[in-house]
C-alpha positions as CSV (number, residue, x, y, z in Angstrom):
1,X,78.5,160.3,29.3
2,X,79.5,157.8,31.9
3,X,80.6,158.1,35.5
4,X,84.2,160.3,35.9
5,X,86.1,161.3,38.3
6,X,83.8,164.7,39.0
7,X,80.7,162.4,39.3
8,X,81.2,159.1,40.6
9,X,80.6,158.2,44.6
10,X,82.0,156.4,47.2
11,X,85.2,156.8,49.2
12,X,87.6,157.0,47.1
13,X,85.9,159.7,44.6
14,X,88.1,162.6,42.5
15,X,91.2,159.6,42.4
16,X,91.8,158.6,39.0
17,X,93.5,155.2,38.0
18,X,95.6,154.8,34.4
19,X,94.8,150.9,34.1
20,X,97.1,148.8,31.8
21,X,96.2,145.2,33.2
22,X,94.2,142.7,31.4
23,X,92.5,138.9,32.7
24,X,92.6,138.5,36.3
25,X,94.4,140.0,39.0
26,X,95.0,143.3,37.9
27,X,91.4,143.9,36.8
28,X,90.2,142.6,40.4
29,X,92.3,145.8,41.8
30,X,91.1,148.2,39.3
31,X,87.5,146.7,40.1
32,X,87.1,147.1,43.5
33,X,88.9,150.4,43.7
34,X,86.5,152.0,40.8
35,X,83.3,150.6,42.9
36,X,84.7,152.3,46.0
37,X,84.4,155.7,43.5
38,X,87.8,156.1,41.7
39,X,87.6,156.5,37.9
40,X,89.2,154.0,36.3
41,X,90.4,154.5,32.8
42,X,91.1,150.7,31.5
43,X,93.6,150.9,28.3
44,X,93.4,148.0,25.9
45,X,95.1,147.1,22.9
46,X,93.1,148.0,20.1
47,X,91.8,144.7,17.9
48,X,90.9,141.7,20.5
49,X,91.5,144.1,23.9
50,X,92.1,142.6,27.0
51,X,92.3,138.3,26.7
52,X,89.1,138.1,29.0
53,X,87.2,139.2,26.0
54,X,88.2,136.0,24.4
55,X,87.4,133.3,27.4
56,X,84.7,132.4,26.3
57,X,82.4,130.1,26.2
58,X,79.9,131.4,27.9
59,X,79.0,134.7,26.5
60,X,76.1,137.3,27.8
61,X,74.8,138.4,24.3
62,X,78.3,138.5,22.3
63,X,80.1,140.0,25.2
64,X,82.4,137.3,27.5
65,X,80.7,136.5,30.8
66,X,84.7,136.5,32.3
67,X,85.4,139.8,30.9
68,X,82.1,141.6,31.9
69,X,82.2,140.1,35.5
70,X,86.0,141.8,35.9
71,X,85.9,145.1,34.3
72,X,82.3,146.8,35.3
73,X,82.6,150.4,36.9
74,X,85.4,151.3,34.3
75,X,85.6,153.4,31.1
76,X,87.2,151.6,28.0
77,X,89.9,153.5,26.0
78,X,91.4,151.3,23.1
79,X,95.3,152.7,23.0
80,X,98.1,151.2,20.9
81,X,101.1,151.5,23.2
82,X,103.3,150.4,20.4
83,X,102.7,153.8,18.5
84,X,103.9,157.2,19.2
85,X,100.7,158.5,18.9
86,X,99.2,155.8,21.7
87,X,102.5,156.5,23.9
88,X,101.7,160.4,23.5
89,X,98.3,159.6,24.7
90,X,98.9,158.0,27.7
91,X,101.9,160.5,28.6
92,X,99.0,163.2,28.5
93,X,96.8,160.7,30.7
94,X,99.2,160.4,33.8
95,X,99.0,164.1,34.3
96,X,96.1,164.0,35.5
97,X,96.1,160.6,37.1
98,X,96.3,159.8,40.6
99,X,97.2,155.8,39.8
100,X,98.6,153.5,37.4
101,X,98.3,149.9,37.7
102,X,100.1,147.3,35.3
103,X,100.3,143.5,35.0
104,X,102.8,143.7,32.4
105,X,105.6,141.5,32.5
106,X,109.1,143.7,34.7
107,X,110.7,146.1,31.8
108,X,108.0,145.6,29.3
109,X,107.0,149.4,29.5
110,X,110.8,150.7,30.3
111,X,111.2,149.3,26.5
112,X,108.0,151.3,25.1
113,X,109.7,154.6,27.0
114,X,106.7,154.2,29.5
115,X,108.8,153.2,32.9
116,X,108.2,154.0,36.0
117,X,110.9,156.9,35.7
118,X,109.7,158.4,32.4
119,X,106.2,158.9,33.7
120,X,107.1,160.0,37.5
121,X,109.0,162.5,35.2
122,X,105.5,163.7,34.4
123,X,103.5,163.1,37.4
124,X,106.0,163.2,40.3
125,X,103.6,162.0,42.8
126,X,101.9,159.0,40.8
127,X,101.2,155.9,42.5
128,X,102.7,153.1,40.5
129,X,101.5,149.7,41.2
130,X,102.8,146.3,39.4
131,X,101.2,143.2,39.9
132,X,103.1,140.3,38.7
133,X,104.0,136.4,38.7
134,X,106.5,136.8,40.7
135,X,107.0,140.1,42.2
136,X,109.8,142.6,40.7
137,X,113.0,141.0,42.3
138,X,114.9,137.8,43.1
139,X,116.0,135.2,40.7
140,X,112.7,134.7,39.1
141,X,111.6,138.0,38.5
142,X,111.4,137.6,34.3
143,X,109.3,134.2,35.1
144,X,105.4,134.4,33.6
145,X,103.7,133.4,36.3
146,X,99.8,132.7,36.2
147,X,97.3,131.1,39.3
148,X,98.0,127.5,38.3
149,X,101.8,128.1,38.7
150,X,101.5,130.4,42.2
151,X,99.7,127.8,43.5
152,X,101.8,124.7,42.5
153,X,104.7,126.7,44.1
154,X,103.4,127.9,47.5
155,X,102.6,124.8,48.6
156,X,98.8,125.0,48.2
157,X,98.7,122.5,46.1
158,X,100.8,120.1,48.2
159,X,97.8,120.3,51.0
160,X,94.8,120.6,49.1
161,X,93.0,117.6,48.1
162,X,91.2,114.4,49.6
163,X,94.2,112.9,51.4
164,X,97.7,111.8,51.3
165,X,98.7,110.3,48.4
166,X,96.1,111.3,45.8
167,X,96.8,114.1,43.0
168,X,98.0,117.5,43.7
169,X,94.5,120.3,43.5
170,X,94.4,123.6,43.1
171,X,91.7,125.8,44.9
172,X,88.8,126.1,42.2
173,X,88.9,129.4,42.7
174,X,92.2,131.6,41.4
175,X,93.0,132.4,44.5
176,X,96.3,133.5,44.1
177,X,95.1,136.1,41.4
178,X,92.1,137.3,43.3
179,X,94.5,137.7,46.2
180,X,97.4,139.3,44.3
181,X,94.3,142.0,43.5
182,X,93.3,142.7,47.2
183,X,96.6,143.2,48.1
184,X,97.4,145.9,45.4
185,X,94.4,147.6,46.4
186,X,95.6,147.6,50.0
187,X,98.7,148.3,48.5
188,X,97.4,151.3,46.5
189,X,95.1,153.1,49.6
190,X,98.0,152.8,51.7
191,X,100.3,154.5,49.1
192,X,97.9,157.1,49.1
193,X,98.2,158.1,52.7
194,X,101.6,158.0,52.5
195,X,101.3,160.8,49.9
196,X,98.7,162.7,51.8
197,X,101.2,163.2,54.9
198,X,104.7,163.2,52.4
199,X,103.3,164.3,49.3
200,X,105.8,161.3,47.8
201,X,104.7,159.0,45.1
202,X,106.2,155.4,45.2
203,X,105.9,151.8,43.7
204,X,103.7,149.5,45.3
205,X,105.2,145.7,44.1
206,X,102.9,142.6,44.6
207,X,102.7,139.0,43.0
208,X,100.6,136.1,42.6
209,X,103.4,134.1,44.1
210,X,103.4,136.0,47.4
211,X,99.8,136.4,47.5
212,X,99.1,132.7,47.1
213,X,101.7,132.1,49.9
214,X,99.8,134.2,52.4
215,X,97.5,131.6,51.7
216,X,99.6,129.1,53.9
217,X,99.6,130.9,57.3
218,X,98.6,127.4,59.4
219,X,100.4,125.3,57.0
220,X,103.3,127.6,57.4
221,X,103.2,127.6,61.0
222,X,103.0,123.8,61.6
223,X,105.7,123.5,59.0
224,X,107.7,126.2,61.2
225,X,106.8,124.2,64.3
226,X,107.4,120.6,63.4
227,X,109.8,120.6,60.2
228,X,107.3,118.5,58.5
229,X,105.2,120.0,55.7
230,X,101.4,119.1,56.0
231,X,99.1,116.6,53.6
232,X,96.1,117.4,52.4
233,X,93.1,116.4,54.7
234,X,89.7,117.2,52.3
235,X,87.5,119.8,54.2
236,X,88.6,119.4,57.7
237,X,91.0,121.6,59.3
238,X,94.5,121.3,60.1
239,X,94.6,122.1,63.4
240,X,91.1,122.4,64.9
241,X,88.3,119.3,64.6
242,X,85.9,118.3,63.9
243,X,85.5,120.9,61.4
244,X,84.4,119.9,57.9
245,X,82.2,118.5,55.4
246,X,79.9,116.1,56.4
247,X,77.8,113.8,54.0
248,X,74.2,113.2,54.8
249,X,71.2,111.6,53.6
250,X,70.3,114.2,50.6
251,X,73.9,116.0,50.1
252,X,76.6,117.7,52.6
253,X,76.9,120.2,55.7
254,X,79.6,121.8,56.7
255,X,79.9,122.0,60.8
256,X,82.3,123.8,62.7
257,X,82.9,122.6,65.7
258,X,86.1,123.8,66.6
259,X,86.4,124.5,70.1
260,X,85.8,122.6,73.6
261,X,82.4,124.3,74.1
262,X,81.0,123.6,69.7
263,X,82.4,120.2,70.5
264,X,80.5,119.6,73.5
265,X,77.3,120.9,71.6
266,X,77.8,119.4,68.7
267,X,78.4,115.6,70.1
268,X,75.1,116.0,72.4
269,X,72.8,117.3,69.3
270,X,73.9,113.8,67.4
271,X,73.0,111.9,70.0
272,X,76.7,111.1,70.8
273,X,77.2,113.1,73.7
274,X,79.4,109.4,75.1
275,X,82.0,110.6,72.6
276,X,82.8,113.8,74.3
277,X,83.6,111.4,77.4
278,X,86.1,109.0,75.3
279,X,89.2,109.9,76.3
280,X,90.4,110.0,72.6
281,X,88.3,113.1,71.8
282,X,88.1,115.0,74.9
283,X,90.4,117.9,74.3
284,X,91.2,119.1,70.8
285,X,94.7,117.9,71.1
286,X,93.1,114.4,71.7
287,X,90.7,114.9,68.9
288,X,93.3,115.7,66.3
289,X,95.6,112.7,67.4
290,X,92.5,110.5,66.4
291,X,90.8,112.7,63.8
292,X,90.4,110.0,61.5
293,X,88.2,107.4,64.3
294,X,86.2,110.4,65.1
295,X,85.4,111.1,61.5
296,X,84.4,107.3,60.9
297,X,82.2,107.5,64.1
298,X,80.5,110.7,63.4
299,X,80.1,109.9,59.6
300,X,77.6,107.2,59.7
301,X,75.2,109.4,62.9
302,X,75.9,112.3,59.9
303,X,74.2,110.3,57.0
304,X,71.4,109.3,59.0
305,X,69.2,112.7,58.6
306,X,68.9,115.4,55.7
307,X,71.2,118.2,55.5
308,X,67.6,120.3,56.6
309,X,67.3,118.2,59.8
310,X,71.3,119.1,60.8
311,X,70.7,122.8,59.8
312,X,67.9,123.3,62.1
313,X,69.3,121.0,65.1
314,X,72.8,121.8,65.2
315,X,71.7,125.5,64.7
316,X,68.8,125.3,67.9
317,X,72.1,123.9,69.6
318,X,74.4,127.0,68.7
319,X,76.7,124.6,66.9
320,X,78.2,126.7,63.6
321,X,76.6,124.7,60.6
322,X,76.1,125.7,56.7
323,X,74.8,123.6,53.7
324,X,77.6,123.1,50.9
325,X,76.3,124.9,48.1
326,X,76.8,125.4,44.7
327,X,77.2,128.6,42.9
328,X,73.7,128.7,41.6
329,X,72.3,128.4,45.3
330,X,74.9,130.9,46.6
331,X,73.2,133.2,44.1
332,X,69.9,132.8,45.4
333,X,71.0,132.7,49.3
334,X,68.9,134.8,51.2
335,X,72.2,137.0,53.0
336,X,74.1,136.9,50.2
337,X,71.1,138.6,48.3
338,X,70.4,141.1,51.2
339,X,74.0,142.2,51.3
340,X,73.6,143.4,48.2
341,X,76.0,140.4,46.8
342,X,74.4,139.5,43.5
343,X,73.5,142.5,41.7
344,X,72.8,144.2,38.1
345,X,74.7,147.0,36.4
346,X,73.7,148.5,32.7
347,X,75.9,147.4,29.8
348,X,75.4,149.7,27.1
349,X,74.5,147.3,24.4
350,X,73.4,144.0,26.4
351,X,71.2,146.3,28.9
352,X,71.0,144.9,32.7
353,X,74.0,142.1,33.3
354,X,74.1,139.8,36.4
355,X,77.2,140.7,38.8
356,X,78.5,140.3,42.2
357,X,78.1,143.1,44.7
358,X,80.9,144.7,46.7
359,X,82.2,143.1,49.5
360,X,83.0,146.4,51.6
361,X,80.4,148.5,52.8
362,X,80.8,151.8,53.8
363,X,78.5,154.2,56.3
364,X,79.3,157.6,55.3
365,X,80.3,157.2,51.7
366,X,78.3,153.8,50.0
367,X,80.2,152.3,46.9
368,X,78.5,152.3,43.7
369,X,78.6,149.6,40.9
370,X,78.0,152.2,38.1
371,X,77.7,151.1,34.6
372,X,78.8,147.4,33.0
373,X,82.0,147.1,31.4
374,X,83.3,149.0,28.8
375,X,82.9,147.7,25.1
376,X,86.5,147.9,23.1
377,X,87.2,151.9,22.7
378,X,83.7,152.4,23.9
379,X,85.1,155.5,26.0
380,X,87.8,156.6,23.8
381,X,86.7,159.6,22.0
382,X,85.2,160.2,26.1
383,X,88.6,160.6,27.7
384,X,90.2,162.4,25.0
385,X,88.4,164.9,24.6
386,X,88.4,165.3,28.7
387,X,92.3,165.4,28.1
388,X,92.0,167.7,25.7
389,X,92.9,166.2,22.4
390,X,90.9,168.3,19.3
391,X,89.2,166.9,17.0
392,X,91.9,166.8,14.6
393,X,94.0,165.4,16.6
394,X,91.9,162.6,17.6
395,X,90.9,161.8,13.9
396,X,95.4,161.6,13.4
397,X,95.2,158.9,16.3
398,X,92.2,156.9,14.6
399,X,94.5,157.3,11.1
400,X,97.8,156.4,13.0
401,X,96.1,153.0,14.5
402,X,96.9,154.7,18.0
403,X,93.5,155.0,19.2
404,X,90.2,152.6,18.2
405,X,87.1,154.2,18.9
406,X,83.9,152.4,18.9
407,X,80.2,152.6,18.8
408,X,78.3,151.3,21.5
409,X,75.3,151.5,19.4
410,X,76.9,149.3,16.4
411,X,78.9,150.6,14.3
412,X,82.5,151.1,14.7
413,X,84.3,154.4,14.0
414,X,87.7,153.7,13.5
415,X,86.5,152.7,10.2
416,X,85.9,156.8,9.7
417,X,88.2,158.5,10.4
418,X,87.0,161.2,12.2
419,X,86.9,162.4,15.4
């Protein structure tokens, strides 16, 4: 048996979480709050499951790489919510849940009998969390909303980019979903004390919209400031400089030299230590006026030398420097590897799979990454017989199409019958 709420570790141990999302942002919640020790039941439609398990290519084995990279740490029940027998199931669920979390699209589970005031019916204090395109109110509340269109709308793409007047880019990363994530959690923890000292349940409402416009904090504030909304600029910053990408001989570096005293540093370990004397560059406010005839005088010192030579003299000089690096490299990096960063976790049919660590340590009460994601149903027969569902009544739910409950070792027993 896998990791439950009576054995897991970590801070947030005994909580457990009902999750209903599926791809991205939800799953990023659920994730990090099941490595800091919640259990995290992860309900999927039965035949195909969560989307992830179809973006593919790549694959680890026959498993999607996207899918086992989201949802380690969690235990996999396949529930048809369009049944009676699946809706029965999950009603029995939220009594003993702490959490639900949904991605669903606003009324979707109101139509199923499953809203927020059907199940608070049942579990007065649960902690209900939606995560959505556009957050539960205002006039586009029904909208979809995925990364690409958060993004496009908050501005982000407006300013990201290599300059004025080329294409509109979104981050490569889905920020706004990974974001919309963080924030439920933070959403979630602090619903939690607020039951501790009320003993209240609540809703906790978050979007990818809002979560990629957090995103814009400096943008915001010049746009606040000046009335004009700013371009993109490449890797330098909008307000501090020179801070960016730099090419040299063999590839790029990144320096950050963002204040007087970096500055100073930085144009003396060139060899241009006359620049910091040009009256164009000798306060930031100077520097960003002129940003662009800096960058044309410090480009060509830049490409002189390898990125190795910069890293080790800018770094003697105390001058914040980093190679640009690719995922690969990341992976290999010496502190990401000794923060425990890039790490393994045992999926029950592929064996040990490649993940990413936990970004929050803890003193007193470590996280743990547990087992690799669940296969589809893999912990169904699991949790309902923890919920107390006989036998019998778990062999109706295979026969209704309610419940799908696999094999991890190969077969499949929904075929069965049985319980």
């Amino acid at each position: 048996m896998n990791e439950n709420r009576s054995t897991k570790t970590g801070p947030l141990a005994g909580l457990r979480i009902i999750d209903l999302t599926h791809v991205m942002a939800g799953p990023v919640c659920t994730l990090l709050l099941a490595d800091m020790g919640a259990d995290v039941i992860k309900i999927e439609r039965p035949h195909g499951g969560d989307d992830s398990r179809h973006m593919s290519p790549p694959t680890i084995g026959d498993q999607s790489a996207a899918f086992l990279m989201m949802n380690r740490n969690k235990r996999g029940l396949a529930l048809n919510l369009k049944t009676e027998g699946g809706r029965q199931v999950l009603r029995r669920l939220i009594k003993t849940a702490d959490i639900l979390v949904e991605n669903f699209r606003p009324g979707a589970l109101d139509k199923l009998g499953l809203g927020y005031g059907e199940l608070t019916a049942i579990k007065p204090d649960l902690i209900w969390c939606s995560i959505s395109g556009f957050g539960r109110t205002g006039p586009y509340a029904e909208r979809p909303g995925f990364d690409l269109m958060a993004q496009a709308m908050s501005g982000i793409m407006s300013f990201t980019g290599e300059g004025p007047g080329r294409p509109p880019v979104k981050v490569g990363a889905p920020i706004a979903d990974i974001t919309a994530g963080i924030l439920a959690a933070l959403g979630i923890v602090s619903a939690l004390h607020h039951r501790q000292q009320t003993g209240e349940g609540q809703q906790v409402d978050t979007s990818l919209f809002e979560a990629a416009i957090l995103h814009t904090f400096w943008q915001s504030a010049m746009t606040f400031a000046t009335g004009e909304a700013p371009a993109p600029m490449g890797s330098a910053h909008p307000l501090d400089g020179p801070y960016q990408a730099f090419e040299t001989s063999d590839g790029w570096v990144a320096v950050g030299a963002a204040n007087q005293n970096s500055w100073l540093k930085y144009a003396a370990a060139i060899g241009a230590a006359h620049l910091a004397d040009d009256p164009r560059f000798a306060t930031n406010p100077d520097r960003m006026r002129h940003l662009d005839e800096l960058i044309d005088l410090l480009s060509p010192i830049m490409r002189k030398h390898t990125t190795q030579h910069w890293l080790d003299r800018l770094g003697a000089a105390g001058v914040p420097v980093a190679p640009v690096l690719n995922v690969a490299q990341m992976h290999q990096d010496p502190q990401a590897r000794a923060r425990g960063m890039i790490a393994e976790v045992m999926h029950s049919t592929l064996g040990a799979v490649q993940t990413l660590g936990s970004p929050v340590k803890f003193s007193r009460a470590p996280t743990t990454l547990g087992a690799g994601a669940p296969t589809l149903g893999e912990h169904s027969r699991e949790v309902l017989l923890e919920n107390r569902f006989s036998a019998e009544e778990i062999a109706a739910l295979v026969a209704e199409g309610a419940v799908e409950i696999s094999d991890t070792k190969g077969g499949d027993e929904k075929l069965q019958g049985h319980g």
